[in-house]
C-alpha positions in Angstrom: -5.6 -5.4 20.5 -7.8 -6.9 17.4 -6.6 -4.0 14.9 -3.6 -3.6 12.5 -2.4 -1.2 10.3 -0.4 -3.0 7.3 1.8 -0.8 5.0 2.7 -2.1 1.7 5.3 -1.3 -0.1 6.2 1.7 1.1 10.2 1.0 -0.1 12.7 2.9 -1.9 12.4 0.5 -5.0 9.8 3.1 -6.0 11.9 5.9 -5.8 14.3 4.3 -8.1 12.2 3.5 -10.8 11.5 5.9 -13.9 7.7 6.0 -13.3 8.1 7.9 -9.8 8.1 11.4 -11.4 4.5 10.6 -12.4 3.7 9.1 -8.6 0.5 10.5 -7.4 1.6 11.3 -4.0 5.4 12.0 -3.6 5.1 12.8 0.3 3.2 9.0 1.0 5.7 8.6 3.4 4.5 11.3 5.7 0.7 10.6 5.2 2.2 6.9 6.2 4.3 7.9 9.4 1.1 9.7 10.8 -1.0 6.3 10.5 1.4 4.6 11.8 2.2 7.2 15.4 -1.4 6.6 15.7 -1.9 3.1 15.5 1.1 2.9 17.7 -0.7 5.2 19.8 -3.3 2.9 20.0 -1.7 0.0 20.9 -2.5 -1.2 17.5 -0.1 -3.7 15.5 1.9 -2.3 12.5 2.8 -4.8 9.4 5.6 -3.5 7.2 5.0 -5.3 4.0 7.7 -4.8 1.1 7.5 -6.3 -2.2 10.7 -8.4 -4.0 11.4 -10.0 -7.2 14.6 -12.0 -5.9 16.7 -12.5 -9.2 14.7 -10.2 -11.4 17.5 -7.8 -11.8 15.1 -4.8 -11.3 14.3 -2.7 -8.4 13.0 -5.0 -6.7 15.9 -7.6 -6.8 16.8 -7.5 -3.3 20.7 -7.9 -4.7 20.2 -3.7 -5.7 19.5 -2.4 -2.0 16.0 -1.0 -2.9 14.0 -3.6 -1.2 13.6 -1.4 1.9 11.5 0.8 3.9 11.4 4.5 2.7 14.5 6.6 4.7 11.4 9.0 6.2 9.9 5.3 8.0 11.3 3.8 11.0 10.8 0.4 12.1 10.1 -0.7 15.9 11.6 -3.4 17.5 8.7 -6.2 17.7 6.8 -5.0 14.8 6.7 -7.7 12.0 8.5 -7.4 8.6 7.0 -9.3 5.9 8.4 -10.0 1.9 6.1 -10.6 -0.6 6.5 -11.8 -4.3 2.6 -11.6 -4.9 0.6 -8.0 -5.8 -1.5 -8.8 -2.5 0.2 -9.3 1.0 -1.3 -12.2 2.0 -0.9 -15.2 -0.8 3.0 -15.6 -0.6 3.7 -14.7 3.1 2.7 -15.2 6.4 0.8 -12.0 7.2 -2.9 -14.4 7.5 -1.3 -16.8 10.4 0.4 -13.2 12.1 -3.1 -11.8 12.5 -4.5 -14.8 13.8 -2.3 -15.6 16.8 -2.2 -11.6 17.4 -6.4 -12.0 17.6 -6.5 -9.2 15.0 -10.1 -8.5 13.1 -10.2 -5.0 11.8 -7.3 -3.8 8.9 -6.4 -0.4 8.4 -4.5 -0.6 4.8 -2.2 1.9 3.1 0.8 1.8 0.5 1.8 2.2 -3.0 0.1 1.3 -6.1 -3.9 2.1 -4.9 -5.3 -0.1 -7.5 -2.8 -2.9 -7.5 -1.1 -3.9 -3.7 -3.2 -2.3 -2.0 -6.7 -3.0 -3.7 -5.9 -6.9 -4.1 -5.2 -6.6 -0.1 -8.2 -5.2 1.0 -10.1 -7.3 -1.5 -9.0 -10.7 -0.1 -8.9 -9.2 3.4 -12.7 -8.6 2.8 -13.1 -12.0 1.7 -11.3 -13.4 4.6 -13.5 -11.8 6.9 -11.7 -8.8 8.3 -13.5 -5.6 8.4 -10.7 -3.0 6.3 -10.3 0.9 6.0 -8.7 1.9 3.4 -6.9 5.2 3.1 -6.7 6.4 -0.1 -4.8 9.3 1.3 -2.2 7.6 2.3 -1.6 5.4 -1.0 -0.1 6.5 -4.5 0.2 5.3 -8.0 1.1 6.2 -11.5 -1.0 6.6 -14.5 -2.0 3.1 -16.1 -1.2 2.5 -19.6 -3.5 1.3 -22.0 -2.6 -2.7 -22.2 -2.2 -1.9 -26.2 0.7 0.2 -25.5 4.5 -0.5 -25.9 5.8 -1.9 -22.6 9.1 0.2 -23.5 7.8 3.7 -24.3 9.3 6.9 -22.1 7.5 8.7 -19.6 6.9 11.7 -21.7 5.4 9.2 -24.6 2.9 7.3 -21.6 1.5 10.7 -20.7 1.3 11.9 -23.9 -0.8 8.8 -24.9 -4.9 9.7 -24.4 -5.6 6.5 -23.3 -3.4 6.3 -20.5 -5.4 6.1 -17.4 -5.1 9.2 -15.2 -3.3 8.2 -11.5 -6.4 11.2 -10.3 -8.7 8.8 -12.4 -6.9 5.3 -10.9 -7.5 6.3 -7.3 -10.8 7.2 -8.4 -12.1 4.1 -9.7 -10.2 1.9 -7.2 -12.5 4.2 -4.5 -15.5 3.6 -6.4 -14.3 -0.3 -6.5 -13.8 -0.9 -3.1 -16.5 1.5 -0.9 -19.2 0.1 0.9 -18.5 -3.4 -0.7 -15.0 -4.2 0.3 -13.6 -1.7 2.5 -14.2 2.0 4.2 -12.5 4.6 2.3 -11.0 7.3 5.2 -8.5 9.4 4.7 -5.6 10.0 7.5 -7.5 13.3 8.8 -10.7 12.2 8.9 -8.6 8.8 11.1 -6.3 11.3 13.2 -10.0 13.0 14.4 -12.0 9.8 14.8 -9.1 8.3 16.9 -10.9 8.4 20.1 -14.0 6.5 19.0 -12.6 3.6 17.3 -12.9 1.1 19.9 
């Protein structure tokens, strides 16, 4: 076993917030739950990774009930649960040492926020020497204000705003960022078909 699939943030503090009506990819969950039947299929180790702001008061304060695993995800006994407090999964947890004593090598990373989690993972994954897939169809984000923008503006006024970054142009340039450099890019299809020739 030298592979791992690690899904990050995947949690129902998205679903609370105001921003998940502009989500890329409502149904993550589902694109999630097939990677993860096959890398169970394959013997392969899962990560849950969710992300908390203990004391922040907002939905990710653990104290609100959000920090969890979306209600479509389920959890197997032995499969490691990991809390983060950093946009990347490995600088505030464990999840470097986990790989290590499971003799893991190759990531296969997915999750919420393309451009932020889930890019800054497979970035420092690269660096650390793991060889990473990343599939973007099993990620989502939201559009990206322009950092001039009000931080308290409605939904309506951020997508009515021309500079606000697209979440179709996000995933794009995250893509773009990452291919051939830092990771794969696969989506869950093109995984689901390859399955048998992945050793």
């Amino acid at each position: 076993m030298n592979r791992a699939l690690i899904v990050i943030d995947v949690q129902e503090s998205f679903r609370a917030h105001p921003l998940w009506e502009t989500i890329s990819n409502p149904k993550i969950a589902d694109q999630v739950d097939r990677l993860v039947g096959l890398a169970r299929r394959a013997g392969d180790t899962v990560v849950w990774v969710l992300h908390s702001e203990p004391g922040s008061g907002d939905v990710f304060d653990p104290a609100l009930g959000h920090v969890r695993l979306m209600e479509e995800l389920r959890r197997q006994d032995g499969e490691p649960l990991i809390h983060k407090t950093s946009h990347n999964a490995f600088t505030t947890t464990n999840l470097q040492q986990l790989l290590t004593e499971r003799g893991v090598r190759e990531l296969t990373v997915c999750g919420i926020r393309t451009e932020q989690c889930v890019e800054t993972t497979t970035r420092l994954a690269s660096d650390l020497g793991y060889r990473v897939t990343f599939v973007t169809d099993a990620t989502a984000t939201n559009p990206v204000p322009h950092r001039d923008a009000p931080a308290d503006r409605s939904v309506a006024e951020l997508l009515a705003d021309p500079r606000t970054l697209s979440a179709e142009e996000v995933i794009r340039r995250t893509e773009y960022a990452l291919a051939g450099r830092f990771a794969t890019i696969a989506t869950v299809d093109e995984l689901e078909t390859g399955a048998g020739s992945r050793a």
